[in-house]
C-alpha positions in Angstrom: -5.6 -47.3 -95.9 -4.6 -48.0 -92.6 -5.6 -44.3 -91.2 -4.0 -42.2 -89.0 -5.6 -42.5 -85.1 -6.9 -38.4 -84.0 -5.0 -38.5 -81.1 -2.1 -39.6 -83.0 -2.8 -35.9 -84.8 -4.1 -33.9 -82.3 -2.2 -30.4 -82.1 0.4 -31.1 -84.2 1.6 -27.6 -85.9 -0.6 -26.7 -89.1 0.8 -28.2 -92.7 2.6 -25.4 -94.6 0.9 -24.1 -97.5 3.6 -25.9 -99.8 2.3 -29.3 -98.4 -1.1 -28.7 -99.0 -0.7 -27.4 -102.7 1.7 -29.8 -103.9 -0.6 -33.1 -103.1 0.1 -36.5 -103.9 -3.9 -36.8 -103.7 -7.1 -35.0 -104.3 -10.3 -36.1 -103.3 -13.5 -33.9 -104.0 -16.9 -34.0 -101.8 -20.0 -33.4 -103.5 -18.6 -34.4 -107.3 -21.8 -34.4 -109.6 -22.6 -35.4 -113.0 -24.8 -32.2 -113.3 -22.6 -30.4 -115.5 -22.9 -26.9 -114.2 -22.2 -28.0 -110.4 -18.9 -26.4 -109.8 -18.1 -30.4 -108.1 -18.3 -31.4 -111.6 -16.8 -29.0 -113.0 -13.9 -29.2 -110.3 -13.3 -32.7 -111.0 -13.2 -32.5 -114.9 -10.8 -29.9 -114.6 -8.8 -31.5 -112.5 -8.9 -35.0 -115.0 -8.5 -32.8 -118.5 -5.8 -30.2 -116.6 -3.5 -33.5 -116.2 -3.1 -33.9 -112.8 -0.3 -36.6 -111.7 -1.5 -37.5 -108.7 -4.6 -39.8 -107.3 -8.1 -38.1 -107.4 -11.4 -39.4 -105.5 -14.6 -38.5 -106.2 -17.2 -38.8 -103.5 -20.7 -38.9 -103.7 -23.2 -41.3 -102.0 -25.7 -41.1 -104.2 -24.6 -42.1 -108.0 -21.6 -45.0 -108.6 -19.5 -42.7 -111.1 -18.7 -39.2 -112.5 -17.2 -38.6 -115.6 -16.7 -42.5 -115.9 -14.6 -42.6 -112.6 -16.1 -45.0 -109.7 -17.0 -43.2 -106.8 -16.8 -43.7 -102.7 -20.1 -42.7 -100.7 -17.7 -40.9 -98.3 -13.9 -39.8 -97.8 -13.2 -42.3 -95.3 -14.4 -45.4 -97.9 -11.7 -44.1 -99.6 -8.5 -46.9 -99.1 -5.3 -44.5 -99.4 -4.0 -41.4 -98.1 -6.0 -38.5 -99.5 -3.6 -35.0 -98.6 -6.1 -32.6 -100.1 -9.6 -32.1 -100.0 -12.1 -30.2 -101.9 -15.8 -29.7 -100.5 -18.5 -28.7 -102.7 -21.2 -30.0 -101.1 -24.3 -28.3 -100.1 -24.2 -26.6 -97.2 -25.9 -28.3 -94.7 -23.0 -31.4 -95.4 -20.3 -29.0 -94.8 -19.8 -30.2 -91.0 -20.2 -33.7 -92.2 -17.4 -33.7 -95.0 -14.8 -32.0 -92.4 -15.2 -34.4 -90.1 -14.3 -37.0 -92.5 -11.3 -35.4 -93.5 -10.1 -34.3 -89.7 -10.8 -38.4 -89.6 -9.1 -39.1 -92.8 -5.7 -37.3 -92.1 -5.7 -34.8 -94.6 -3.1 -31.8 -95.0 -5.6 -29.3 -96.5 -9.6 -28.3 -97.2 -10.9 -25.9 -99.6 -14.4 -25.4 -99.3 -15.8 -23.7 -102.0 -19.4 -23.8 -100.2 -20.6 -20.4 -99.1 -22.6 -19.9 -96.3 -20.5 -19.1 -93.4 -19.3 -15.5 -92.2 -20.6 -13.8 -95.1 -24.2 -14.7 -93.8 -24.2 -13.2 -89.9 -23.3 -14.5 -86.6 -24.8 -17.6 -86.8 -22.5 -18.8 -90.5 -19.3 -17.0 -88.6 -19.5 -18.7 -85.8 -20.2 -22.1 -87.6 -17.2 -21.4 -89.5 -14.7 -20.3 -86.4 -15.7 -23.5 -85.2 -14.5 -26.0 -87.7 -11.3 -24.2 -88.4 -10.3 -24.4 -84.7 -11.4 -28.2 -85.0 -9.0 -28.2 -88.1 -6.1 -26.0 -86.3 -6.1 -28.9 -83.0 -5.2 -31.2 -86.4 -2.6 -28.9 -88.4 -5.4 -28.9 -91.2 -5.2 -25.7 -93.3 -8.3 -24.2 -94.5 -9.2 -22.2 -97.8 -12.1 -20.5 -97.9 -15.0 -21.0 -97.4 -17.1 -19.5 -100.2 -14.4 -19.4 -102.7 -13.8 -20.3 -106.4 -11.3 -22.9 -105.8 -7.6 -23.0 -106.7 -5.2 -23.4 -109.8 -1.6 -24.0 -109.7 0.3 -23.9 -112.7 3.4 -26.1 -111.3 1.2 -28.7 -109.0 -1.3 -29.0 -112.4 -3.8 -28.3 -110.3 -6.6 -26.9 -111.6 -9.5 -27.3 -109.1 -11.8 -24.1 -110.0 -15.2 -24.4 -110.0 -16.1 -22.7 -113.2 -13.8 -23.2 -116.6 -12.2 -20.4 -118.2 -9.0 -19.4 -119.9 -5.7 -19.6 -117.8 -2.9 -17.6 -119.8 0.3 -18.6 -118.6 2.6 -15.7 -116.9 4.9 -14.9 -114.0 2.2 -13.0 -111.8 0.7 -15.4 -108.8 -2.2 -14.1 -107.9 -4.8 -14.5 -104.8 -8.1 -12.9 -104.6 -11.2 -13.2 -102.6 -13.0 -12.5 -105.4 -13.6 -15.2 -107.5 -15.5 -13.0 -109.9 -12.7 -10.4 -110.4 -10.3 -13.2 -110.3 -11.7 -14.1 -113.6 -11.6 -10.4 -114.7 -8.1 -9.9 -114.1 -7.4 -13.7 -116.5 -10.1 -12.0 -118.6 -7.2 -8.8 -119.0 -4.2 -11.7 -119.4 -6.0 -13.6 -121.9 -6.3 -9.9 -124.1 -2.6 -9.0 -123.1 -0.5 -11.9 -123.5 0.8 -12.6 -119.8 -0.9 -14.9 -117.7 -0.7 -16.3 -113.9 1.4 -19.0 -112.0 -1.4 -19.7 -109.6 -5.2 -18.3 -108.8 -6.1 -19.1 -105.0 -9.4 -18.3 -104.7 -9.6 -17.7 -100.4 -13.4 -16.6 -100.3 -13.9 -15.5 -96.4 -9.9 -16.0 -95.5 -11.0 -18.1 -92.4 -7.6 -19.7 -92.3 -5.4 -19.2 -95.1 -5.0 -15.4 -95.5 -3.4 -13.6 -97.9 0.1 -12.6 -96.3 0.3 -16.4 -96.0 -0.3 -16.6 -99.9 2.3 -14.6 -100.5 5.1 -16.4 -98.3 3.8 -19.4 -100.3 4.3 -17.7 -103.8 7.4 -15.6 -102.6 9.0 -19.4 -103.2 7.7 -20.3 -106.1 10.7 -19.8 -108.6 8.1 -19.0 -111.9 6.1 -16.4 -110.0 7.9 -12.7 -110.4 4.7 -10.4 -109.1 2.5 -11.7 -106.7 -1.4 -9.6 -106.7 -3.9 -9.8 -104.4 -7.6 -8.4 -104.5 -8.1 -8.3 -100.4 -11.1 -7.1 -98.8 -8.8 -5.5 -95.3 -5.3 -6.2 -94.3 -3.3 -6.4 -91.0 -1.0 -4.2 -91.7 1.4 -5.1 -89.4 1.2 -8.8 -90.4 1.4 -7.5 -93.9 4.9 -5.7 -92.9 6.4 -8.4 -91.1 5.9 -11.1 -94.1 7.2 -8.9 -96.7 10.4 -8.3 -94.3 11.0 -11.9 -93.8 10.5 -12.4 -97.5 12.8 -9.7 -97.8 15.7 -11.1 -95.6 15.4 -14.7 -97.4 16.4 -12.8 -100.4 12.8 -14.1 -101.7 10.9 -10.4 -101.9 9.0 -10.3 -105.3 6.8 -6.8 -105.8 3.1 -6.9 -104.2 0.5 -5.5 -105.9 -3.1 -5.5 -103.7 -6.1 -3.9 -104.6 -7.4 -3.0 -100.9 -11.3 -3.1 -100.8 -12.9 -0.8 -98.7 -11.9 2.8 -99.4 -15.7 4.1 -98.8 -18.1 3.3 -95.8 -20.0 1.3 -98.6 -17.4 -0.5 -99.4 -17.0 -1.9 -95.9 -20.4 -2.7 -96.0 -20.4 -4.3 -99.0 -17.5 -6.6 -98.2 -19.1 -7.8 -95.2 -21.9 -9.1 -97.1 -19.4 -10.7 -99.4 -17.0 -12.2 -97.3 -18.0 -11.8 -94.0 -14.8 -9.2 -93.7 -14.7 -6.6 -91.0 -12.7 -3.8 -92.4 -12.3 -0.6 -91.6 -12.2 2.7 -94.4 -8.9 3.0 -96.0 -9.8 6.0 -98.7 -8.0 6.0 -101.7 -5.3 9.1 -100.6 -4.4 6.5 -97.8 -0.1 6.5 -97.7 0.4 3.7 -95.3 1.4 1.1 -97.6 3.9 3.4 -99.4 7.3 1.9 -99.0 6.5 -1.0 -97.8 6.9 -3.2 -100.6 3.4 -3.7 -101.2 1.8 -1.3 -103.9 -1.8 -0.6 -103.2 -4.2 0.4 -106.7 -7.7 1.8 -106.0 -8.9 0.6 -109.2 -9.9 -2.7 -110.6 -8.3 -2.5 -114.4 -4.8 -1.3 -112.5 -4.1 -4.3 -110.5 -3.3 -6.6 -113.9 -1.3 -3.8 -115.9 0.5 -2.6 -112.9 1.8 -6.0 -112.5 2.8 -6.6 -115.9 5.2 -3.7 -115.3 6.7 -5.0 -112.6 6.8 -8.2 -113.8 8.7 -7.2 -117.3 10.3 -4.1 -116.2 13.2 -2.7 -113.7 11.9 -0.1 -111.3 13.1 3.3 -111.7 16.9 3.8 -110.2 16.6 4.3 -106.6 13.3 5.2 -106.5 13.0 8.1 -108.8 10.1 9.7 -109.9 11.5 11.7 -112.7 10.4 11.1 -115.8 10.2 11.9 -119.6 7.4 11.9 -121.5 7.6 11.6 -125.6 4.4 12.1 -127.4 3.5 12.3 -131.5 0.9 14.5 -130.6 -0.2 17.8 -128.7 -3.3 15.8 -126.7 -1.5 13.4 -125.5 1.0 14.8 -123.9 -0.7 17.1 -122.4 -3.0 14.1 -120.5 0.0 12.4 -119.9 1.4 14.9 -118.3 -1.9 15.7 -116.0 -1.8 12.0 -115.4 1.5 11.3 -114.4 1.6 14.6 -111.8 -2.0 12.8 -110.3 -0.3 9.8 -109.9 2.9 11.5 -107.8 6.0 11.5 -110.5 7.3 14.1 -111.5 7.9 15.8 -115.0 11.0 17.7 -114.8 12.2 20.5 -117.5 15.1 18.8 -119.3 18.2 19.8 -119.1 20.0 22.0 -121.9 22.3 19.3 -123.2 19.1 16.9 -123.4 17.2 19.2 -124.7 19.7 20.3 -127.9 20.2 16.0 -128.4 16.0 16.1 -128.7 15.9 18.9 -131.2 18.6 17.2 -133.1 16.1 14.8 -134.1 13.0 17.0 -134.2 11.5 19.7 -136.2 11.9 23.0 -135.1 8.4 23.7 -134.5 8.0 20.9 -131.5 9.1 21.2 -128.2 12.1 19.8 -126.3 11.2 20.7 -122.4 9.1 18.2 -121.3 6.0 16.9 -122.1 8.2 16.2 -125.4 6.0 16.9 -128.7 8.0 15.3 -131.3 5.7 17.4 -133.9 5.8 14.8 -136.5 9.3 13.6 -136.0 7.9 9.9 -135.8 5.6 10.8 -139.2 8.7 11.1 -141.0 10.4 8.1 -139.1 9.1 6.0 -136.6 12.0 4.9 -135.3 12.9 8.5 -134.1 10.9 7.5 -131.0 13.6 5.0 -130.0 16.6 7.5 -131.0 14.6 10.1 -128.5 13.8 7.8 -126.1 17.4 7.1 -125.6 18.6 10.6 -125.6 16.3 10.9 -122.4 17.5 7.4 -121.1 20.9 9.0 -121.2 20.2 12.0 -119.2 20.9 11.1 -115.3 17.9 13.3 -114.1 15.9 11.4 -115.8 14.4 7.8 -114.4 12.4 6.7 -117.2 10.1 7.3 -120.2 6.4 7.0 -121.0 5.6 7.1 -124.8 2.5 8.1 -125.5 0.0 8.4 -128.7 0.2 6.2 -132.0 2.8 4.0 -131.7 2.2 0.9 -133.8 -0.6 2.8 -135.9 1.8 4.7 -138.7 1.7 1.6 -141.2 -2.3 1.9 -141.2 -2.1 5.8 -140.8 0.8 7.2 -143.3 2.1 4.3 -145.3 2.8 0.4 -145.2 6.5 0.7 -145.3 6.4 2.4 -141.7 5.8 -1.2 -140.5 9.3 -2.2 -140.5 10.4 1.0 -139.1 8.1 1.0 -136.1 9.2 -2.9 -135.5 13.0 -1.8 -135.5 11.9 0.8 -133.1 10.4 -1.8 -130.7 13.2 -4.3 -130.9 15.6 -0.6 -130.5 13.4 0.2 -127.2 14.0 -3.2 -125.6 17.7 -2.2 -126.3 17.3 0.6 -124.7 15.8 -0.7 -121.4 18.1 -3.5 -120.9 21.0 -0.6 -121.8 20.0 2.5 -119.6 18.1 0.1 -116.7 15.3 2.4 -116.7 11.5 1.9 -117.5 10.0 2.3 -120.7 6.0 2.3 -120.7 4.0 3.0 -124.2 0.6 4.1 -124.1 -0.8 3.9 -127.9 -4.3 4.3 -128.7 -3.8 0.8 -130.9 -3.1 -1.3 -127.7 -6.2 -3.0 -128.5 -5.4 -4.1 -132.1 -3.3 -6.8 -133.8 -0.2 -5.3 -134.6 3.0 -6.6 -135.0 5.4 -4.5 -134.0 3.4 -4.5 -130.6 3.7 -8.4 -130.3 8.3 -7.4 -130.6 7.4 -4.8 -127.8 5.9 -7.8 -125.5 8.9 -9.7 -126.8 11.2 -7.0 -125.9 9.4 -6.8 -122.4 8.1 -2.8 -123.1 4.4 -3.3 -121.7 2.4 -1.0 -123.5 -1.3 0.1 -122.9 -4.6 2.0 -124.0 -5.3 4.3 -121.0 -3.1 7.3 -120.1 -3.8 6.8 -116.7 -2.6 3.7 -115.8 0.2 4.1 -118.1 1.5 6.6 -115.8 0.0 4.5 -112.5 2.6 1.8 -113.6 5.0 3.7 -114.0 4.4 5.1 -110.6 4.5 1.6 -108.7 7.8 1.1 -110.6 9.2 4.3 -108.5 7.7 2.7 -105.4 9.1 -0.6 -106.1 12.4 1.0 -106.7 11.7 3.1 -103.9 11.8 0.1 -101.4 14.7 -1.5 -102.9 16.3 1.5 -102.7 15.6 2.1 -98.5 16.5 -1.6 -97.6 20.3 -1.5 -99.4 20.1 1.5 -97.9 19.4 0.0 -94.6 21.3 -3.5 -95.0 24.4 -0.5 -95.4 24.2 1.1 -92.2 23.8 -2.3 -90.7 26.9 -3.4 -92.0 
C-alpha cells in the first residue's frame, strides 16, 4: 500500500459514521487463537457472518488465526484498511492507534476497557487519543465496548457470539451486557435488530450521532438506545434535523441514572458524568424521543412502534376489552399509572358492545366481556372494532386469555381465535388505531399468536408494559401531531 503521508491527513473533517460502518476493509489488533479472547471471537465472526470485504488479522506473536496468515502490525499490512478493531491488551492500546492514525484509517473501535471508567488517569489517556484521532477525521467507538454488528454491512464484529434475530429496531447501547438482554427478548419474541453498536465510554461516537446514522438506514423503523446521560439539547437538535429530512424514525432510550446510585454506578461503568434524572422526569416528553425507566420496556416498547401506528393525534383515550374481572381491573390501574386515559364510552358504543355481550358484563369501560369470548372468540375482534369505530376512542388494549381458549374450553376454539387475529390486523390497518394484547399465554407456542405477529398486533405477558406501549404510541403520535401542526402555521 502506498500509505497516505499524516500531514497529507492532518485536520481533515472526521469520516461520517456511514463511511466507517460500510468498510471495504477490516483489520483486527490483538486477533488470538485463544478461543474465548473476544479478538478471536471478533474475527470468527466476522469470517462465518460473511463479510464481503478484506479482513487482517494482526498479531506479532503467532503466523495465523483461524488458518488466516497474520501481519505483526497494521502497518505490515499492504492495502488500505478503512476500519479497525482493537482488542488488545491495554497497555498496547496507544500503540495500535498510532498505527492506524499512520495507516489512514476511517474508523477504531476499541473494545479494550480501561480508560474513563477507571479515574482521571484512564480519562485523560483516552481524551488524548481521540483528539490525536479528531486532528485525522478518525472516528472513535468506544472504548470498553462489545463491538458492533450491522445487519446490511454483514458486519458482525462483537466480541462474544450470541443470537442476532433479524428486525427493523437499530439499536445502540453502552451496555454490552443489556445489549445482549434486549436480543435475549428478540430472540423469545420474534423481531430482531438492524444493527447493535456497542459505544462503551462514548469518547467519540455518541449516541445522537448513532441515530443520524440509523435515521438513514432504510431497514431500521425504531431506533433504541440504553444511554448512561444525554445532552439534551444535542438530543433535540438531531431529532429536528432528522425530522426536517423527512428521516424521523421513533426513539426509544432507556436513560440511566434516575437515582444518585445510579450516577454513581455509571461512572464506574463508563466513566459517564451524569446528573439525576428520576423516573417522573417530563423533559423528554414530546420530543420525539420516548424515555422507559425499566429495562424489559425498552424492547416491547419498540416493537410497538415498530409494528404499530401511534394513536391519532396523540390521543390518549383508550378502550380496554378484557375476558375477565382481574384483568381489567389491573389494566385499568396500569394504564392511568402510565398517563392515558380510560374514558366512559359513549351510549351508542356502549349499546354496539352489549349487542355482542351477555347481559351480566359491563359496557363502560374497563369492558368485561363476561364470557362473551367463552362462547366465541372471535367476539373480541367484533368488540374491538365497535370501539375502533367510536371517534373518542384512540385505541384498544386486550387483555387476559387470548390464544388460551383451544387449551382451556375446547380444540375447535383454535380456528376461531386465529380468525380473530387475522380480523384484528384488519381492524388496525382499517380504523388506524393501536391494538395491543396482553394474554397470560404470551409465553407459549400458540398459533394464533404467531397470525397476530403476522398481522403486526404485538402482544405481551405483563399488564404493565402492555399499557407503557401503548402509552409511547400516544407520545409518538403526540409529536407527529405538534410538528404538522407546526409545519402548518409555517406555511
Amino acid at each position: 500500500m502506498q500509505a497516505r503521508s499524516i500531514s497529507q491527513v492532518m485536520n481533515r473533517a472526521p469520516y461520517s459514521l456511514e463511511e466507517v460502518l460500510n468498510p471495504r476493509a477490516i483489520a483486527i489488533l490483538g486477533a488470538s487463537r485463544a478461543h474465548h479472547k473476544w479478538g478471536h471471537v471478533a474475527a470468527r465472526q466476522l469470517i462465518s457472518g460473511g463479510f464481503p470485504g478484506e479482513l487482517y488479522l494482526i498479531n506479532p506473536s503467532v503466523p495465523e488465526v483461524l488458518g488466516r496468515i497474520t501481519y505483526p502490525t497494521l502497518c505490515d499490512v499492504p492495502t488500505q484498511v478503512d476500519l479497525a478493531i482493537v482488542a488488545t491488551a491495554f497497555q498496547h492500546v496507544p500503540q495500535a492507534v498510532d498505527d492506524c492514525i499512520e495507516h489512514g484509517v476511517k474508523g477504531i473501535v476499541i473494545i479494550t476497557a480501561g480508560f474513563s471508567e477507571t479515574g482521571q488517569a484512564g480519562r485523560a489517556l483516552e481524551q488524548t487519543l481521540v483528539a490525536r484521532c479528531r486532528k485525522h477525521g478518525i472516528r472513535i467507538i468506544g472504548s470498553n465496548c462489545m463491538g458492533i454488528y450491522i445487519k446490511r454491512a454483514q458486519i458482525n464484529a462483537l466480541g462474544m457470539a450470541f443470537p442476532l434475530p433479524d428486525g427493523p429496531i437499530g439499536l445502540v447501547s453502552q451496555s454490552g451486557n443489556l445489549g445482549m438482554y434486549f436480543y435475549a427478548q428478540a430472540q423469545l419474541d420474534g423481531l430482531g435488530f438492524t444493527t447493535f453498536l456497542s459505544v462503551g465510554n462514548a469518547a467519540d461516537v455518541t449516541f445522537p450521532e448513532c441515530m443520524a446514522y440509523l435515521a438513514n438506514d432504510p431497514d431500521t423503523r425504531v431506533i433504541a438506545g440504553y444511554v448512561e446521560a444525554i445532552q439534551e439539547q444535542t438530543l433535540r437538535e438531531v431529532t429536528h434535523a432528522i425530522r426536517e429530512q423527512g428521516k424521523y424514525k421513533p426513539i426509544v432510550i432507556l436513560l440511566s441514572g434516575a437515582t444518585e446510585v445510579g450516577v454513581r454506578a455509571s461512572l464506574a461503568h463508563t466513566g459517564t458524568i451524569s446528573s439525576i434524572r428520576p423516573d417522573h422526569d417530563m423533559t423528554l416528553h414530546g420530543s420525539g424521543v420516548v424515555r422507559v425507566v425499566r429495562s424489559d420496556e425498552l424492547f416491547p416498547v419498540c416493537q410497538a412502534l415498530a409494528m404499530q401506528p401511534p394513536t391519532p393525534h396523540g390521543g390518549r383515550r383508550i378502550a380496554i376489552i378484557g375476558d375477565g374481572g382481574g384483568s381489567v381491573v389491573a389494566t385499568g390501574d396500569a394504564a392511568v399509572r402510565t398517563g392515558l386515559d380510560i374514558p366512559i364510552l359513549c351510549d351508542e358504543t356502549q349499546a354496539g358492545l352489549r349487542a355482542l355481550m351477555p347481559a351480566r358484563a359491563t359496557s363502560t369501560n374497563p369492558v368485561d366481556v363476561a364470557g362473551a369470548a367463552d362462547e366465541d372468540p372471535l367476539a373480541l375482534a367484533r368488540l374491538t372494532e365497535v370501539c375502533l369505530k367510536d371517534p373518542a376512542i384512540d385505541g384498544v388494549i386486550i387483555t387476559g386469555l387470548f390464544g388460551g381458549y383451544r387449551w382451556l374450553l375446547s380444540e375447535a376454539f383454535g380456528a376461531r381465535e386465529e380468525a380473530a387475529a387475522r380480523e384484528l390486523g384488519r381492524l388496525v390497518r382499517q380504523y388506524h388505531k393501536p391494538v395491543l394484547v396482553q394474554t397470560i399465554y404470551a409465553r407459549h407456542d400458540i398459533p394464533a399468536l404467531h397470525i397476530l405477529h403476522e398481522e403486526g398486533i404485538t402482544y405481551y405477558e405483563s399488564i404493565e408494559i402492555t399499557c407503557r406501549a401503548m402509552a409511547a404510541l400516544s407520545e409518538i403520535g403526540l409529536f407527529y401531531q405538534e410538528n404538522q401542526a407546526s409545519e402548518q402555521m409555517l406555511g
